[in-house]
N, CA, C and O atoms as a DFTB+ gen file, in Angstrom:
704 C
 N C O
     1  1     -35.371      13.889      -7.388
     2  2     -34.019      14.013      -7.881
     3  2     -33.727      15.475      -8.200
     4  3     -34.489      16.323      -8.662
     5  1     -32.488      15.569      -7.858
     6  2     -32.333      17.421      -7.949
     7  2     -31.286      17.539      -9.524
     8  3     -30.130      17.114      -9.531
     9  1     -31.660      17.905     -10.235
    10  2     -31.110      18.611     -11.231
    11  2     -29.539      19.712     -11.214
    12  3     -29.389      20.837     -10.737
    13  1     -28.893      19.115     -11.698
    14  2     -27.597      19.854     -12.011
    15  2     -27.150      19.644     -13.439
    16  3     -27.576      18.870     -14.296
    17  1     -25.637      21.034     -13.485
    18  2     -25.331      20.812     -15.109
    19  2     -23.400      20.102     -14.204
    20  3     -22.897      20.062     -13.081
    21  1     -23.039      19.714     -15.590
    22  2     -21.993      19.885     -15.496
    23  2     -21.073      19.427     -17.139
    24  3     -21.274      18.375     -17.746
    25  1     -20.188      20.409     -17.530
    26  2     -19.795      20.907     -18.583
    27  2     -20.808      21.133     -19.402
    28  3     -20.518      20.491     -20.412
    29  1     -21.962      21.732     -19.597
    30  2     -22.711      22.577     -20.055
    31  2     -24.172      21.202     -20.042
    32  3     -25.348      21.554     -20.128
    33  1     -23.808      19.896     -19.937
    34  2     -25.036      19.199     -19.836
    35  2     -25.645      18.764     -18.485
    36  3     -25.190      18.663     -17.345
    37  1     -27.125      18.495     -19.183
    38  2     -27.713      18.564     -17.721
    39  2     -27.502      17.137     -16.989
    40  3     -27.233      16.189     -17.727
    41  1     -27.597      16.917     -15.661
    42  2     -26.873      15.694     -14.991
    43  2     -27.888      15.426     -13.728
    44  3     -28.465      16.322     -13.112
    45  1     -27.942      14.695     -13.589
    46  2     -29.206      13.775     -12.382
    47  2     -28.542      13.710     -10.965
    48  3     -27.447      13.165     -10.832
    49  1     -28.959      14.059     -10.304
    50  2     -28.067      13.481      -8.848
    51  2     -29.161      12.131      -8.247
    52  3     -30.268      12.202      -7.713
    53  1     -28.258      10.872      -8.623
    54  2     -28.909       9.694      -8.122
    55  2     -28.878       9.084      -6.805
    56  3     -29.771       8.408      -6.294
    57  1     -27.940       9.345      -6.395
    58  2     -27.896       9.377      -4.978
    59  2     -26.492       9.495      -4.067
    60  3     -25.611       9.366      -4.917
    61  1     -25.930       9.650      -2.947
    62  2     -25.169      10.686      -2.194
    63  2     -24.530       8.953      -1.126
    64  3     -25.275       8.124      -0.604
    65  1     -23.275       8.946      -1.136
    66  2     -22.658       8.202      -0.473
    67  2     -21.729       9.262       0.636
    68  3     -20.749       9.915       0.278
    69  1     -22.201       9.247       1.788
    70  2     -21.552       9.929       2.872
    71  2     -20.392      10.121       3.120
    72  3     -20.024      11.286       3.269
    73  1     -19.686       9.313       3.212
    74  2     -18.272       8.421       3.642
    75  2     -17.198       7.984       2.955
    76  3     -16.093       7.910       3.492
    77  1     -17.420       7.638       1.646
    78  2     -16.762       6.494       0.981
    79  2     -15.029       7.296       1.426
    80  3     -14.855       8.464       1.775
    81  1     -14.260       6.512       1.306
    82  2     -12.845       6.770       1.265
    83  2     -12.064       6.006      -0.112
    84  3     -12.067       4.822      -0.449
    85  1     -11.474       7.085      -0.675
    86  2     -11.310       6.687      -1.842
    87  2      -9.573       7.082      -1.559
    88  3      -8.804       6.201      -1.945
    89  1      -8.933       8.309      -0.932
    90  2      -7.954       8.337      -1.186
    91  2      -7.495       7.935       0.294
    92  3      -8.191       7.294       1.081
    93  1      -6.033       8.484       0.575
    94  2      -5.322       7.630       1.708
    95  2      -6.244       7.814       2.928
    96  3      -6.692       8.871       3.374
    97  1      -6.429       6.565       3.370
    98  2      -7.022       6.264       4.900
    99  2      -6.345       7.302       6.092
   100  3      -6.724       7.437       7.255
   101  1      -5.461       7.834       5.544
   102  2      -4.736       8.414       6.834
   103  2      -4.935      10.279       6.539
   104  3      -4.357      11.097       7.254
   105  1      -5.790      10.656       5.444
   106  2      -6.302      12.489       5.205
   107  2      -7.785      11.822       5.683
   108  3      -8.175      10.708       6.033
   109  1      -8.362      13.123       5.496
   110  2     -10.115      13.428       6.275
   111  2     -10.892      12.794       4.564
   112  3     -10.621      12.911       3.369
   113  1     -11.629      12.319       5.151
   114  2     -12.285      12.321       3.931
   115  2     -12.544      13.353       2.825
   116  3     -12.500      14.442       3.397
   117  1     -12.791      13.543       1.532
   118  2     -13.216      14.623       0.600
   119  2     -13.970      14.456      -0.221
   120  3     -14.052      13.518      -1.014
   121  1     -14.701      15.508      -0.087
   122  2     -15.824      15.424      -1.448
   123  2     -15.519      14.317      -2.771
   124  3     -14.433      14.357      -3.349
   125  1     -16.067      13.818      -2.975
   126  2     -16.196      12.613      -4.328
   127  2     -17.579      12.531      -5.123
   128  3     -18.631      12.082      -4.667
   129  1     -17.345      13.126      -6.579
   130  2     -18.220      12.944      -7.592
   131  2     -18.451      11.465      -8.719
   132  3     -17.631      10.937      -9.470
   133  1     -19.597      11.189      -8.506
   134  2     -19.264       9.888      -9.309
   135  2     -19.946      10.179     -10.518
   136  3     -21.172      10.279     -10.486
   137  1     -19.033      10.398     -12.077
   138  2     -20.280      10.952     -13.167
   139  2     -20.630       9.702     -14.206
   140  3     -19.639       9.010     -14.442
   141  1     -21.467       9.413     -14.663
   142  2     -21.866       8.175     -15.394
   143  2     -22.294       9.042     -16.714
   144  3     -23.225       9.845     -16.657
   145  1     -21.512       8.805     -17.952
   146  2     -22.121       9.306     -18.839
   147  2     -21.772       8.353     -20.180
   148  3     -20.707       8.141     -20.761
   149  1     -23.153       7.868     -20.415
   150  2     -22.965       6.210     -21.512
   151  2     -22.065       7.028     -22.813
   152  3     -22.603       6.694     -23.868
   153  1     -21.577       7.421     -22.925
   154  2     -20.574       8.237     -23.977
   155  2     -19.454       7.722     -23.594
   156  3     -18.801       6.956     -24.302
   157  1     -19.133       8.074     -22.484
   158  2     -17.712       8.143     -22.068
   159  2     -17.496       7.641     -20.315
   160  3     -17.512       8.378     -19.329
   161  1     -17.308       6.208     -20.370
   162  2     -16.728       5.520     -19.207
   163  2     -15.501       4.575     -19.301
   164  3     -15.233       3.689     -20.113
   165  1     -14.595       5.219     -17.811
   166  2     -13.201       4.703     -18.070
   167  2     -13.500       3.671     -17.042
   168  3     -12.497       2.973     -16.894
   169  1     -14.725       3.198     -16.077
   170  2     -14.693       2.271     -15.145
   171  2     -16.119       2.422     -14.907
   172  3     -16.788       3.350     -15.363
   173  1     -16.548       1.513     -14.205
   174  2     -17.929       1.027     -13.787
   175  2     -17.706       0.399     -12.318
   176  3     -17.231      -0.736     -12.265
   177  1     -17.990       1.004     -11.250
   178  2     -17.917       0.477      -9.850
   179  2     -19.279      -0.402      -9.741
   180  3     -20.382      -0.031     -10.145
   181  1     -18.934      -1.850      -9.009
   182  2     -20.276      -2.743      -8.875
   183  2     -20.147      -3.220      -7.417
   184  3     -19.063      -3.384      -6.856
   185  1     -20.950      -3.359      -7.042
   186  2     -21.226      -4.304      -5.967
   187  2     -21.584      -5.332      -6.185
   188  3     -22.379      -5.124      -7.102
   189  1     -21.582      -6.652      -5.957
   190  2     -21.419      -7.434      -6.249
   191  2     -22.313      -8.489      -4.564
   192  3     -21.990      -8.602      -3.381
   193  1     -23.571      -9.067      -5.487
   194  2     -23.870      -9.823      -3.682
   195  2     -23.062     -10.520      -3.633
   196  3     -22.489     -11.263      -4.429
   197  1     -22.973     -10.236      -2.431
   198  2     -22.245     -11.036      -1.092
   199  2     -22.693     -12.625      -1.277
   200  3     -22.102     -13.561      -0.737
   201  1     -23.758     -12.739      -2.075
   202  2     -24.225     -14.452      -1.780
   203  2     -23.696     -14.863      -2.633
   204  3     -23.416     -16.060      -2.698
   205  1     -23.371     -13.942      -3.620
   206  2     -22.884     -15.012      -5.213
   207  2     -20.846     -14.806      -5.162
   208  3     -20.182     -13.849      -4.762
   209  1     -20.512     -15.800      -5.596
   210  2     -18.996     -15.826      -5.790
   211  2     -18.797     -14.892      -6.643
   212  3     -19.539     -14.427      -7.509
   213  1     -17.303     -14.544      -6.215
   214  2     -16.921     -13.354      -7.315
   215  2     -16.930     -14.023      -8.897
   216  3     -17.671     -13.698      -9.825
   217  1     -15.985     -14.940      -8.887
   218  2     -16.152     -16.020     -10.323
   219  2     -17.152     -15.919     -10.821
   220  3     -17.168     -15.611     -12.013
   221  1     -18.703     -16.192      -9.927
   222  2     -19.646     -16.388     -10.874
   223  2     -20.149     -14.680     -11.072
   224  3     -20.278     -14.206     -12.201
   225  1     -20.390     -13.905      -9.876
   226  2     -20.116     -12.622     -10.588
   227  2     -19.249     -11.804     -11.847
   228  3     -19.562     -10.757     -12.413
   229  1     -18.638     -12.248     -11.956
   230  2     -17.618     -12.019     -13.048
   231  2     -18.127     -12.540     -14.026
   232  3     -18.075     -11.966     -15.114
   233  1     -18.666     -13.602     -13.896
   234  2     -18.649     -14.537     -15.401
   235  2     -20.248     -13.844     -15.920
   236  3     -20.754     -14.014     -17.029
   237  1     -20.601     -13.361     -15.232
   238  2     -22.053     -12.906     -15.423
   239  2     -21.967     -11.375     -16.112
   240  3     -22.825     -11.076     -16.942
   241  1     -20.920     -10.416     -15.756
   242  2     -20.795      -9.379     -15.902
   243  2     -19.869      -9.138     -17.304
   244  3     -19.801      -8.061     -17.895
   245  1     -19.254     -10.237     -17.655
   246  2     -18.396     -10.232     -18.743
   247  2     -18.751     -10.113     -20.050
   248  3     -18.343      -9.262     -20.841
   249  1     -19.768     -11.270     -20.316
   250  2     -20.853     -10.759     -21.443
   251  2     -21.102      -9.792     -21.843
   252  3     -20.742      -9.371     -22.942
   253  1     -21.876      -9.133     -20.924
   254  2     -22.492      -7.676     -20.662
   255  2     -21.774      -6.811     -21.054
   256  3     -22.114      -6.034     -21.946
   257  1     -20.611      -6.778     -20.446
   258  2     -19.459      -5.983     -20.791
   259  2     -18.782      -5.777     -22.681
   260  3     -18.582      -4.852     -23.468
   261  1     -18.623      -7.530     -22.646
   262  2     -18.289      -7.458     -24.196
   263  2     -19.208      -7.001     -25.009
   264  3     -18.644      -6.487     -25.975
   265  1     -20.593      -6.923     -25.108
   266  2     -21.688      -6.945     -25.627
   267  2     -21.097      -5.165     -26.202
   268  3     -20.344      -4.759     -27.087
   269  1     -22.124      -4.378     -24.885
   270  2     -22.073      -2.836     -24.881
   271  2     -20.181      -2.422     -25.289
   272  3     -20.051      -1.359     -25.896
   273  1     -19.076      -3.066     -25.030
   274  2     -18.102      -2.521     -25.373
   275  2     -16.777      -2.965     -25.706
   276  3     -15.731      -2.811     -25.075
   277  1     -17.009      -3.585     -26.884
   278  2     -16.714      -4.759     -27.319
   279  2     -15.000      -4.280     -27.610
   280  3     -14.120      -5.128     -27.462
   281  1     -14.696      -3.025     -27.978
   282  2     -13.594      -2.296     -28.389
   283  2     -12.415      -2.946     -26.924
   284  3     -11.277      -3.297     -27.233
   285  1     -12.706      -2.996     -25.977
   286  2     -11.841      -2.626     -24.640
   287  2     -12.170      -3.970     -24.074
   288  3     -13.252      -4.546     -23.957
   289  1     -10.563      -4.431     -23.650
   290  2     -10.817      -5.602     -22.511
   291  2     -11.576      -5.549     -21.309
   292  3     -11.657      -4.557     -20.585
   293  1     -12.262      -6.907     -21.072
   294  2     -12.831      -6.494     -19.853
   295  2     -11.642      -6.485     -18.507
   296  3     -10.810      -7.370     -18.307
   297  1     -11.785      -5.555     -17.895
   298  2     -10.700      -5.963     -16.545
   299  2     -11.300      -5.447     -15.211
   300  3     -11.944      -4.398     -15.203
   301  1     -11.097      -6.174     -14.076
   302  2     -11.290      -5.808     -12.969
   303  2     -10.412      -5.884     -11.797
   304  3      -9.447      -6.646     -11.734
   305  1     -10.722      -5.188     -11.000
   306  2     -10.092      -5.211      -9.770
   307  2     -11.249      -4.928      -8.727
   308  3     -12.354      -4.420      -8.915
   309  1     -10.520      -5.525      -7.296
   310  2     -11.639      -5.818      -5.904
   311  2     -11.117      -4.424      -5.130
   312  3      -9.946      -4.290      -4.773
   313  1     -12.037      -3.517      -4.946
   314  2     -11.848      -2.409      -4.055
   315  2     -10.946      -2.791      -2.593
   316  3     -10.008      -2.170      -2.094
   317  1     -11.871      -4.521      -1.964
   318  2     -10.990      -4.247      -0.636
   319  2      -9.680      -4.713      -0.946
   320  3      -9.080      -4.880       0.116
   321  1      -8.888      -5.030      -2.041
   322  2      -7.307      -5.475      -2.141
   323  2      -6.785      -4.117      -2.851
   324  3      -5.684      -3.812      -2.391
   325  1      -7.279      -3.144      -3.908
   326  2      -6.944      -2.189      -3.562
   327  2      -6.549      -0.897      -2.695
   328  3      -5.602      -0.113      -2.754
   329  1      -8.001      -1.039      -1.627
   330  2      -7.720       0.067      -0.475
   331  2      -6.549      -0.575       0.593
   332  3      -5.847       0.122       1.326
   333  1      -6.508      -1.929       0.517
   334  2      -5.521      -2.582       1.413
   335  2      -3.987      -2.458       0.901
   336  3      -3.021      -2.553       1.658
   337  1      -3.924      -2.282      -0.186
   338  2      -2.812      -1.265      -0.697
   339  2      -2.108      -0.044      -0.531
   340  3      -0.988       0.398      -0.786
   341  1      -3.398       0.429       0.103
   342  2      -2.960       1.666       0.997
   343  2      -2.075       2.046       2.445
   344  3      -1.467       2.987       2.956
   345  1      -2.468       0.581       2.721
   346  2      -1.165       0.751       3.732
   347  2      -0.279      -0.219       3.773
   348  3      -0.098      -1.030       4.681
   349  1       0.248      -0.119       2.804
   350  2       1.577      -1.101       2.013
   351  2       2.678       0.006       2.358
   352  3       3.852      -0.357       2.289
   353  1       2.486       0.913       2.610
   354  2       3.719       1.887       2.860
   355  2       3.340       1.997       3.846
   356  3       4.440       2.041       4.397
   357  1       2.472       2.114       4.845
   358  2       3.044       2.064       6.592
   359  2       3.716       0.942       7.171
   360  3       4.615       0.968       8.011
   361  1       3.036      -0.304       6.481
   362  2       3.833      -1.264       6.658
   363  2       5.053      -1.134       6.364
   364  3       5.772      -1.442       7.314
   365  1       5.551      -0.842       5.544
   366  2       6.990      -1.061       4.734
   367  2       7.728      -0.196       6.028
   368  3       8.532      -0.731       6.792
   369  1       7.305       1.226       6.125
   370  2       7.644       2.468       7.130
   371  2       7.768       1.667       8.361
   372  3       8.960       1.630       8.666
   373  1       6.975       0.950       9.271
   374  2       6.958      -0.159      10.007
   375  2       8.127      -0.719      10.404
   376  3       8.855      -0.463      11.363
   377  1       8.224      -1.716       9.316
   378  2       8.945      -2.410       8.937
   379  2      10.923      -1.824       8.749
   380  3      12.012      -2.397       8.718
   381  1      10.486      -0.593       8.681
   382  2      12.285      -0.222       8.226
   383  2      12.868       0.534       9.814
   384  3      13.937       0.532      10.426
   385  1      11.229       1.259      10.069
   386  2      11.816       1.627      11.598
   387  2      12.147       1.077      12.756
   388  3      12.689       1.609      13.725
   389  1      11.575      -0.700      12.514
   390  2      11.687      -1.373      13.644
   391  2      13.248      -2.052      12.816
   392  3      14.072      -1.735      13.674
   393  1      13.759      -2.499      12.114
   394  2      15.205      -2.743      11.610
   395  2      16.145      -1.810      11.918
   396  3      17.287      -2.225      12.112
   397  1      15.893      -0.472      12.020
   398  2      16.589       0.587      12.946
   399  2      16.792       0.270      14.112
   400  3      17.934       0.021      14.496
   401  1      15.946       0.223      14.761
   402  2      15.368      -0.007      15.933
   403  2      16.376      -1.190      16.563
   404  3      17.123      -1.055      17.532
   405  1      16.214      -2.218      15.855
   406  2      17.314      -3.523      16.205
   407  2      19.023      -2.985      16.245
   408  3      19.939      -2.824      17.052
   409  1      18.684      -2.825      14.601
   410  2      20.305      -2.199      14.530
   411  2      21.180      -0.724      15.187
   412  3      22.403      -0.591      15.187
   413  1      20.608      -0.156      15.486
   414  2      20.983       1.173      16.357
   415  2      21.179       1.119      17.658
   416  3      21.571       1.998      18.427
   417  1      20.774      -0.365      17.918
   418  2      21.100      -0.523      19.622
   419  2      22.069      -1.901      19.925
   420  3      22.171      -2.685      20.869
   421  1      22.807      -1.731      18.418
   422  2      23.303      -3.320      18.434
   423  2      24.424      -2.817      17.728
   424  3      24.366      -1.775      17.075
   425  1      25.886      -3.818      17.880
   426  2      27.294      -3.483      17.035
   427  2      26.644      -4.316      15.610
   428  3      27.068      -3.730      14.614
   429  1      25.961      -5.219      15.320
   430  2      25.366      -5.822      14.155
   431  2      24.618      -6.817      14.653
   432  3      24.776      -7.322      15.764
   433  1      23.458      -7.238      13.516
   434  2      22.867      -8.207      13.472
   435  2      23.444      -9.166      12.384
   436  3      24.511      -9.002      11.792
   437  1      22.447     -10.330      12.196
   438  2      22.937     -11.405      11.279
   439  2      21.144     -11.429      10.149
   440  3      20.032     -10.928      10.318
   441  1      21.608     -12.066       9.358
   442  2      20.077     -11.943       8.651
   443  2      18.697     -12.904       9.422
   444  3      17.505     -12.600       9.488
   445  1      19.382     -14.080       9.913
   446  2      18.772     -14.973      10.427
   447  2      17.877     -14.762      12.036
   448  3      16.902     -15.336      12.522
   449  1      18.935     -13.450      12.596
   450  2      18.429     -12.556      13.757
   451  2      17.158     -11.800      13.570
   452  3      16.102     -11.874      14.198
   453  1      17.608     -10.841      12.268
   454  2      16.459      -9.822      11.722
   455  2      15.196     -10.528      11.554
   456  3      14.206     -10.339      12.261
   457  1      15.289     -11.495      10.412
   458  2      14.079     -11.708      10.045
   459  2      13.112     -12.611      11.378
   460  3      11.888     -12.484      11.348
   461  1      13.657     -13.356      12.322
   462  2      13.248     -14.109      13.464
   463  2      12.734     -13.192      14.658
   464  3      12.038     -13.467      15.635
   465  1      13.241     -12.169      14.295
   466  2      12.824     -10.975      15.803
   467  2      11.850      -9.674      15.365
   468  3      11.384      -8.801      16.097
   469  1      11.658      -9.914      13.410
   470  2      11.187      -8.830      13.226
   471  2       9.499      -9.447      12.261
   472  3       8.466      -8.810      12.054
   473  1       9.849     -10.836      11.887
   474  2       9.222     -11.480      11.482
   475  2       8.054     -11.260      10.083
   476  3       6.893     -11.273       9.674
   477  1       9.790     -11.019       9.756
   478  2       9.311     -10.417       8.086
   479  2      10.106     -11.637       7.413
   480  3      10.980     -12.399       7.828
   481  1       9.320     -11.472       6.008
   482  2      10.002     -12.595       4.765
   483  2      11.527     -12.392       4.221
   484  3      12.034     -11.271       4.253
   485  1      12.125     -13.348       3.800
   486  2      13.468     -13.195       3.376
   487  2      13.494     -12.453       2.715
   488  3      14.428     -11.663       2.853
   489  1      12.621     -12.237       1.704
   490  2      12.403     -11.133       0.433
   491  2      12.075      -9.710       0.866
   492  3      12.419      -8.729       0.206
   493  1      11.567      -9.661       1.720
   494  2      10.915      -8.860       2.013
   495  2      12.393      -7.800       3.476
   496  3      12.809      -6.655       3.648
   497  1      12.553      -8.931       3.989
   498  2      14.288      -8.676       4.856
   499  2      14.875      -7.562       3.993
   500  3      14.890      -6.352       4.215
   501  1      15.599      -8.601       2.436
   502  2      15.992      -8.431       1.666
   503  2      16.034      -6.744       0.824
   504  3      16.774      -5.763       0.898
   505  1      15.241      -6.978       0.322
   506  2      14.721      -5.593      -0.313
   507  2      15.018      -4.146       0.700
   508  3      15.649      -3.126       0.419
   509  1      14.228      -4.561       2.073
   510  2      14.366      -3.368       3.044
   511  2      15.397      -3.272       3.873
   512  3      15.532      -2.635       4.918
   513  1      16.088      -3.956       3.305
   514  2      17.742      -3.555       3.908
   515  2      18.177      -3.573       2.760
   516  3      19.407      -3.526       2.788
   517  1      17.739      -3.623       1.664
   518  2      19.030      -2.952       0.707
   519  2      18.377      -1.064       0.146
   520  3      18.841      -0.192      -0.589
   521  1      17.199      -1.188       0.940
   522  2      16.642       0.287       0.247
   523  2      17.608       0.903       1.687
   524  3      18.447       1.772       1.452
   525  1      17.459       0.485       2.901
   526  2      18.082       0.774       4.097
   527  2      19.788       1.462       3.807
   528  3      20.229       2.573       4.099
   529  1      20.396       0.393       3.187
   530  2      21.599       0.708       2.556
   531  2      22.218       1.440       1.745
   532  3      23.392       1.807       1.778
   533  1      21.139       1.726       0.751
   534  2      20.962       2.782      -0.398
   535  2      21.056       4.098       0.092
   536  3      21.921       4.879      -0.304
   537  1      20.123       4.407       1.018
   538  2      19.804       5.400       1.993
   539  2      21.470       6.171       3.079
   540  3      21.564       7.287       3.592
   541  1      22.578       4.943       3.068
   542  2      23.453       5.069       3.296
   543  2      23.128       4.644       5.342
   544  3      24.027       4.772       6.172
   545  1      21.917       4.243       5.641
   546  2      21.866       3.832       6.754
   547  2      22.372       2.883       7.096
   548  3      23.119       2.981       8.069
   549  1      22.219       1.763       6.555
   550  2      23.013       0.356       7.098
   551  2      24.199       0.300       6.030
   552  3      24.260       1.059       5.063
   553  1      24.998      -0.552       6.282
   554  2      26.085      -1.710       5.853
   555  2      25.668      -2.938       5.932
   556  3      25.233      -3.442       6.968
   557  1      25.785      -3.603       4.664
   558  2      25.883      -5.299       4.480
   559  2      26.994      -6.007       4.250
   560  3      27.379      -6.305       3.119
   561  1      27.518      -6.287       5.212
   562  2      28.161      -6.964       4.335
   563  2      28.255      -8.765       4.899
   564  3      28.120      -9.154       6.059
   565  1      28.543      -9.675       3.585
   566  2      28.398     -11.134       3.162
   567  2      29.669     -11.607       3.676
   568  3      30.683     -10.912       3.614
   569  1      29.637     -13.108       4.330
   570  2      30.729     -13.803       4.517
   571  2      30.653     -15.036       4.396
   572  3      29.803     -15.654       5.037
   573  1      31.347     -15.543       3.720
   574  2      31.902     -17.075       3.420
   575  2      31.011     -17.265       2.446
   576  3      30.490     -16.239       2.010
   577  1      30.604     -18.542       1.860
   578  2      29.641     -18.793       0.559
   579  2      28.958     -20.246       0.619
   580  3      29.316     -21.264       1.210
   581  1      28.117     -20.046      -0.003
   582  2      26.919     -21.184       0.000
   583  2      26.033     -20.964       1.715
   584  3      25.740     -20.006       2.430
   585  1      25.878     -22.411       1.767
   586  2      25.161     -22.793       2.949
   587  2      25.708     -21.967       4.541
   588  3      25.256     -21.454       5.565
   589  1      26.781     -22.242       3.952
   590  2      27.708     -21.332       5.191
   591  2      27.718     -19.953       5.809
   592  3      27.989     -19.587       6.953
   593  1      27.258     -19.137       4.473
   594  2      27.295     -17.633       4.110
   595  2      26.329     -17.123       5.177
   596  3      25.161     -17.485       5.315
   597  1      27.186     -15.967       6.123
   598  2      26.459     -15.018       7.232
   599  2      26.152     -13.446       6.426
   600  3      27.153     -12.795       6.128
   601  1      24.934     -12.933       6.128
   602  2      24.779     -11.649       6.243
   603  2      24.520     -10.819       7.248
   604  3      23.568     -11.051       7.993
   605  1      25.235      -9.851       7.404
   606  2      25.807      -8.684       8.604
   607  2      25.137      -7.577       8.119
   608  3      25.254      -7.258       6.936
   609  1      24.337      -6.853       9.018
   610  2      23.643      -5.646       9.163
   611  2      24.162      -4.509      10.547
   612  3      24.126      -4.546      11.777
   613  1      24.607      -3.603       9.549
   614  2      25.325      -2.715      10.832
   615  2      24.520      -1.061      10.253
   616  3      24.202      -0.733       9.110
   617  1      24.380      -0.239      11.648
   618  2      23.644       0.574      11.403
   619  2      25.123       1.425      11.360
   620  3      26.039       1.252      12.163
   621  1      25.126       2.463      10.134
   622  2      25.813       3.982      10.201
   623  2      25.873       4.831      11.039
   624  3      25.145       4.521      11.982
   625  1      26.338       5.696      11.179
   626  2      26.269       7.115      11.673
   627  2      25.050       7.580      11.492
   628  3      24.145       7.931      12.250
   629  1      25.204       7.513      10.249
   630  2      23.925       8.486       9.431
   631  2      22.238       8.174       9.625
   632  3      21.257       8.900       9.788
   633  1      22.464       6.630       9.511
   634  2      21.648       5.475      10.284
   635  2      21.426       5.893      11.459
   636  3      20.350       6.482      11.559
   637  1      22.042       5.815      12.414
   638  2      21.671       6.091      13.772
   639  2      20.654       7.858      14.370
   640  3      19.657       8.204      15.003
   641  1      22.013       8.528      13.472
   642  2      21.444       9.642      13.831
   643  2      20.092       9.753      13.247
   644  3      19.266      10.190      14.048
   645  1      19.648       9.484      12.092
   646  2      18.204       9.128      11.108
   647  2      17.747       8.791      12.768
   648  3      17.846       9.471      13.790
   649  1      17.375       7.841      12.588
   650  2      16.703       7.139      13.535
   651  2      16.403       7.467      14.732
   652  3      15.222       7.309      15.041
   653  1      17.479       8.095      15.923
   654  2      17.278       8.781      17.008
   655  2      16.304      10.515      16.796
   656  3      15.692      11.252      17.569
   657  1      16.527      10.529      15.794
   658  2      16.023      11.772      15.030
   659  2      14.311      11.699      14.948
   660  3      13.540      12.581      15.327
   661  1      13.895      10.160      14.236
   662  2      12.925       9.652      14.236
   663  2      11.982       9.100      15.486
   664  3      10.765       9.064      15.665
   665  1      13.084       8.707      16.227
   666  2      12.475       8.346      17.839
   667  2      11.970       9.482      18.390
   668  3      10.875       9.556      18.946
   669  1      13.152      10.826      18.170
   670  2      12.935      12.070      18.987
   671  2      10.910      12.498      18.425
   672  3       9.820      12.643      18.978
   673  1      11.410      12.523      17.246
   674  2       9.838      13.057      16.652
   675  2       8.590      12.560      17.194
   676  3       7.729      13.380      17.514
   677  1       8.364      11.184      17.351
   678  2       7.389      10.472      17.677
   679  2       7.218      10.246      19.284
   680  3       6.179      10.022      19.905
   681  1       8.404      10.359      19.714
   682  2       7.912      10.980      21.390
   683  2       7.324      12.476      21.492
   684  3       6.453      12.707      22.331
   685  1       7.799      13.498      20.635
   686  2       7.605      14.873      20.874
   687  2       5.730      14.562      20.322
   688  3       4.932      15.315      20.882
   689  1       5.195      13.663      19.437
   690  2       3.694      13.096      19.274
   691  2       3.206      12.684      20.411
   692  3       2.173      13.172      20.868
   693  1       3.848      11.778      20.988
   694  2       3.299      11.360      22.382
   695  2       3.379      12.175      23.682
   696  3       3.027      11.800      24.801
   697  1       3.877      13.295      23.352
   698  2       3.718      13.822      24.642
   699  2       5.352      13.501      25.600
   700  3       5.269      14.220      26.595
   701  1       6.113      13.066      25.622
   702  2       7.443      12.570      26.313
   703  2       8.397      13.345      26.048
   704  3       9.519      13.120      26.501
């Protein structure tokens, strides 16, 4: 084990993870220090076998936890639903460029069009055409009420030009 300090105490190097990716999947990897010092921990990373359920992992680790630090709730979270969080915004990005995509080559859609050709959730429709709108790209607008009621998606000016703007970029990536 090789010996180092850090803030004036001395510190162990236990062992060296090559790879790990901790921040966005889409930069180069970067240096990552992991410091363990029984004074002062804001988290404890575990692995957890693969043979045993998380439940019963958990229920095993909780004790333990209350025991040594009884002050602080225990809480956890699963690394792979966090890092899969990480591309919750390409998706979304995805998701708003292909609704361009529909609407910029169309006088309007209907909601029942969008979500069937783009095969996203009502909520999910919802939300990204009203951030769409915000943006001053689309127009919504509602007709008639209840069961009856058509929502209309029309792309802007501003919309369009966005978007052809966006097409231009990602061909000038591909080479076209």
């Amino acid at each position: 084990m090789t010996g180092i300090s850090g803030n004036g105490q001395p510190m162990v190097v236990i062992g060296v993870i090559p790879d790990i990716q901790m921040e966005s999947p889409f930069r180069p990897i970067s240096p990552l220090t992991i410091i363990f010092n029984k004074d002062w921990v804001g988290c404890v990373d575990v692995r957890i076998n693969p043979n045993m359920s998380a439940s019963k992992a958990i229920s095993i680790m909780k004790p333990i936890f209350d025991k040594y630090n009884p002050s602080f709730p225990f809480e956890y979270q699963f690394a792979d639903e966090q890092y899969g969080k990480k591309f919750n915004y390409e998706e979304l990005v995805g998701n708003l460029a292909a609704i361009m995509a529909v609407l910029a080559r169309s006088t309007s859609s209907d909601f029942a069009f969008l979500r069937q050709h783009l095969g996203v959730s009502d909520s999910d429709l919802s939300k990204q055409a009203a951030a769409l709108e915000a943006s001053g790209y689309i127009t919504i607008t509602k007709s008639g009420r209840g069961r009856g009621a058509v929502t209309a998606y029309k792309a802007t000016k501003t919309g369009r030009h966005a978007y052809r703007q966006h097409r231009a970029a990602l061909r000038g990536l591909m080479g076209d």
